[in-house]
Structure formats: C-alpha cells, structure tokens
N, C-alpha and C positions, 0 to 999 in steps of 0.2 A: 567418461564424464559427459552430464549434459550439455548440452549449445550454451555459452556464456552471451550474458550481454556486456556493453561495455562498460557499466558503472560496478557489475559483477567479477570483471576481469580485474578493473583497481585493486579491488577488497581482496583478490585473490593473491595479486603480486606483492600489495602491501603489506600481508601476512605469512607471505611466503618465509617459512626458516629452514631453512637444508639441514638434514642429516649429511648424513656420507654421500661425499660423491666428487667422483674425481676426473679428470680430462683435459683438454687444453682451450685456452684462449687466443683471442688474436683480435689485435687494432690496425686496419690498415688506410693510408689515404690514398685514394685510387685516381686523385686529379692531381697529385702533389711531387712532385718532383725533390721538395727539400723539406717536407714533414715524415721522419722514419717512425715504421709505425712499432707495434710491440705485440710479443706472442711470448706462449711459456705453457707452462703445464703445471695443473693446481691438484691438492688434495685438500677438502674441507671434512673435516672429521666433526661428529658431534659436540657441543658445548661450547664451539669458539675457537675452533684450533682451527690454522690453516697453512699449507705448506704450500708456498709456489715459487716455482722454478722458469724464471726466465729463457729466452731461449739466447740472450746477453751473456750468461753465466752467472748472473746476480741470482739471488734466492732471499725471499722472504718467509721468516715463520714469522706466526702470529700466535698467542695463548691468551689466555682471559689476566693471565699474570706480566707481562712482558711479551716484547717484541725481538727480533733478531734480522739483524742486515747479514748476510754475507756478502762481498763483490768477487766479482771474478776472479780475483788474486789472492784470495781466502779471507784478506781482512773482514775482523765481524765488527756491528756496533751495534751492541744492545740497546734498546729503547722501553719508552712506558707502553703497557697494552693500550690497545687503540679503542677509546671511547665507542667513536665511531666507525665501519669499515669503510674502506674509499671509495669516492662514486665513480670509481673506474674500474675494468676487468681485469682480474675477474672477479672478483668482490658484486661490483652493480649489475653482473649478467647472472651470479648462483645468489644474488641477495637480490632480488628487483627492487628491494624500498632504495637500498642504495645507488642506485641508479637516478638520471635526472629525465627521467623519461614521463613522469606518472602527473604530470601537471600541478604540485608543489608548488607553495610561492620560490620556494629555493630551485624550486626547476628551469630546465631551459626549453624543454618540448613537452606537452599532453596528448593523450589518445584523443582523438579527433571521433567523436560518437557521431559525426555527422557522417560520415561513412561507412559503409557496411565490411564486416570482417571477413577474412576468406579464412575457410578451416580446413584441415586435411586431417584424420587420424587425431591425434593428439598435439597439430601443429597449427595453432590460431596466430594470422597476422591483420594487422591492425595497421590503421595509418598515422604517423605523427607528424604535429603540425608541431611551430617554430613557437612560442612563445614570445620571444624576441622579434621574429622577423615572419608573422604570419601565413606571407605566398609561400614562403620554405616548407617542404613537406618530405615528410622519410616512411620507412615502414619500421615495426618492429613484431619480432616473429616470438611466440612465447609456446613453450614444452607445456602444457597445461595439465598432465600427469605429472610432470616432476617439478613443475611451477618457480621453472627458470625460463629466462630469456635468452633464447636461441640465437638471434640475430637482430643488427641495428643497420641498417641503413640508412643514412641521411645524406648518400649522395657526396659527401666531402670526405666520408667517416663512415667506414664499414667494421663492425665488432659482431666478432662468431663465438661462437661456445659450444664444443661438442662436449660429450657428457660418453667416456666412456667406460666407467662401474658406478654402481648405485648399493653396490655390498664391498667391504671389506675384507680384500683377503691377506693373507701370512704376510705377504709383502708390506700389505700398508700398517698390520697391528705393529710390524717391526720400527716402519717408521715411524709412527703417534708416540712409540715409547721412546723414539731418538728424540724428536720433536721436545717432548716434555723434558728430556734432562737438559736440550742443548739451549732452551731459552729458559735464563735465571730472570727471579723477582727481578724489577727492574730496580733500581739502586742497591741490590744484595752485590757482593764482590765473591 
C-alpha cells in the first residue's frame, strides 16, 4: 500500500469492515494498581457474527439476530443484537469506526495531523491528542493491510490486537455453525 496521509488514514479506518479474522485482545493499565484490565480471544466471521472469549471465562456471541452472554459458571442471557458494536476491544481495535480514537464529536481523542507518522512494512503509527485534555497525548499503531488497529497507547491505557488468521479453517467453520444455532432470535423461546 502507498504512504497514507492523515486525512487518508481517517477514510480508511472509518470504512474499514472485517471479513474473517481472528486472534486475541488485551486492555491493560500499566500505572494502576486497582484498574484490572481485560484480555480474551476473538473470532469475527463475515456478516456480523462474533465470538469472543474472555480470558475471565465469560464469552460473548454476537449475530445480526441476537446476542448471547455466557459467564463462567455456564449461565447464558440472551439479549437483542447489538445496533451498534462496543467502542471497546475487541470490537474498536478490528472495527476502528468503533473506536473513540478518530476525532468524532462522540470521541474522546483525534489523529493529531500536526505530526508526522512513522511507518514500517504495513505498520503506520500516528500520534493521539486528548480531545478532553489537549497536552494529553498517546499513539495509535494501525495494520494498514488488514485496516485494524494494532495498538493504543495513552499512557494510562495500553490495548493490543494481534491478528492471528485472516482465512477460516475446519475449526472455525465448526464454530460459526455452533455460533448460529446457540444464539436464538432474541425474544424467540
């Protein structure tokens, strides 16, 4: 891919929509003593389907029809499909519009175009300023071939995303077809 600039980078995150692809996430607070952070392991299958796996024991499926809670002691609670998906990972790091990085009036931080990108390969990071609290500044590191966001740094709040398949295999057709029977229309019984 050619050299982006930064008003090129937006259009690209904001239209970003994932096929398959699956790997793990993680939130952590690296100055924080009593904010625990969260990690798990995701599968996003085509059309809206998403299965992810806490490393709590919780699990979340998602379908264009209904939702499903599992917690760790098996109870499920069905829910309605989610309008929208959460601006948290791993949803905002393989979706970037869902993310609150992209200088949104709903956002809390923007690409700061006053500074210049560093790129490596297929790995462009960018500086983020604070929306809120302007001298605040983080980075944000974006896969520009598979047009997720690799990483967030802001200093308070560290969220990684490795990406390990980008094809479907036996394993996961098996799960998309679990996936689909175990979450019902939401108010079907």
């Amino acid at each position: 891919m050619e050299p982006l600039n930064h008003r090129e980078l937006l259009v690209l995150l904001e239209q970003s929509e994932p096929g398959f692809l699956a790997g793990t996430f993680a939130t952590v607070f690296p100055r924080s003593v009593d904010q625990e952070g969260e990690a798990g392991a995701f599968t996003c299958f085509d059309g809206g389907f998403w299965d992810v796996r806490y490393d709590t024991g919780r699990r979340t499926l998602l379908t264009p029809w209904g939702s499903l809670t599992v917690s760790p002691e098996g109870s499920e609670d069905h829910g309605p499909a989610m309008a929208d998906r959460p601006r948290v990972p791993p949803w905002s790091l393989v979706v970037p519009r869902c993310s609150t990085f992209l200088g949104r009036a709903c956002d809390s931080w923007q690409i700061d175009a006053g500074k210049p990108m560093a790129g490596q390969g297929d790995s462009l990071t960018v500086v983020l300023t604070s929306l809120e609290q302007p001298s605040a500044t983080g980075t944000l590191t974006v896969d520009t071939r598979l047009r997720v966001i690799a990483s967030v740094d802001l200093g308070h709040v560290v969220q990684t995303l490795t990406i390990d398949r980008t094809s479907p295999g036996a394993a996961d057709a098996a799960a998309f077809r679990k996936l689909r029977i175990a979450v019902r229309p939401f108010g079907a019984r």
